[in-house]
N, C-alpha and C positions, 0 to 999 in steps of 0.2 A: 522530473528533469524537464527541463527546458530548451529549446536548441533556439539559437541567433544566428542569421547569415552573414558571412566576414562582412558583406556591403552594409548593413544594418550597426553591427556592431562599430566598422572606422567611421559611420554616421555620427554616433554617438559620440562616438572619441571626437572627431572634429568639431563637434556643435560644443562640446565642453572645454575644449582647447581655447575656441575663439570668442568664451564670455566671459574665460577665470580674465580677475581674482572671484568675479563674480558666481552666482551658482545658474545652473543651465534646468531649464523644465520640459517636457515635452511626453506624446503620446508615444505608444506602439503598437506598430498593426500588425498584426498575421492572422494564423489560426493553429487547431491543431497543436500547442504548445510549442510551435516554431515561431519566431519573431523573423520579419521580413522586411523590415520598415518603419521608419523613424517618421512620424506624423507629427510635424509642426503645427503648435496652438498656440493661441493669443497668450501670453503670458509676460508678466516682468521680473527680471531677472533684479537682484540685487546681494549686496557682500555676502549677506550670511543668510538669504533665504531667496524663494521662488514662488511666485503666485498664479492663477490660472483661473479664469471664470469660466465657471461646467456650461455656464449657459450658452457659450461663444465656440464649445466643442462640439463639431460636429455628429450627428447620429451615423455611427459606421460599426457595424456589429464585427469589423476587424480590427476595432480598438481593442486589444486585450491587456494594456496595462500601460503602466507611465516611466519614464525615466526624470532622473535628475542626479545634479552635479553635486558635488563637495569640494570648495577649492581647499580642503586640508587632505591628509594621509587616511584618513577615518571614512569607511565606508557602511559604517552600522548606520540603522534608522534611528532617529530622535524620535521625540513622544508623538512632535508635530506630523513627522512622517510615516510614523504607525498609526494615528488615525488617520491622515490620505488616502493609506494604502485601503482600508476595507471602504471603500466609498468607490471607487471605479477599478475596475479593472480585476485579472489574478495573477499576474506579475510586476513586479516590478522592480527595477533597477534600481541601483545608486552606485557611480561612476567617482572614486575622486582622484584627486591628484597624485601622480603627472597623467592619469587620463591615458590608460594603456588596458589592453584587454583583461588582463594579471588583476588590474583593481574596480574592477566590475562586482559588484554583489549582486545576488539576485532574491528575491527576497516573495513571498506568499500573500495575501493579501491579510494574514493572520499574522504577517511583518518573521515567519519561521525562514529560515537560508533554506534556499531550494539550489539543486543544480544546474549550472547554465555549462551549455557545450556550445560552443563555435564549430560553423559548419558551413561549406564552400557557397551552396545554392540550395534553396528551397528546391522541393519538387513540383 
């Protein structure tokens, strides 16, 4: 299981509210299996996908994994998005619409549903 801090989490929700219809990318940082923070990277957003150069990501050993948007109801991984996943990170997100805590997946870097809990503040 996983925990996200509410401020991390309406990060997320607001960063994919203000690019639908488009899809939203981006890092996340913490440790310890809590996510703490939404780590904006060089990426381009477009209708039905999202890109990022590793090379323009910063080296931060509290990058632990990536998010991104679905402007549809469907929050499972594509094929694209399960191999993403084992390339950085051991979390990862996918967020779709209307972009409310409820439609958050959380997902392994072996693309398996893990648990994510929301939780007021890190310690």
């Amino acid at each position: 299981m996983y925990l996200i801090t509410k401020g991390a989490a309406e990060s997320i929700m607001l960063a994919a509210q203000n690019t639908y219809p488009n899809e939203f990318f981006s890092m996340l940082g913490g440790k310890n299996k809590t996510i703490k923070e939404l780590v904006i990277v060089p990426a381009t957003y477009g209708k039905n996908y999202s890109t990022f150069r590793i090379d323009l990501v910063p080296f931060d050993p509290e990058i632990i994994g990536t998010v991104h948007s679905h402007p549809s109801k469907y929050n499972s991984p594509s094929k694209a998005d399960l191999n993403s996943f084992s390339k950085i990170g051991e979390i990862h997100l996918i967020i779709s619409y209307p972009y409310t805590f409820e439609n958050i997946a959380a997902y392994n870097k072996y693309g398996e549903k893990t648990e994510l809990k929301l939780i007021e503040n890190a310690e």
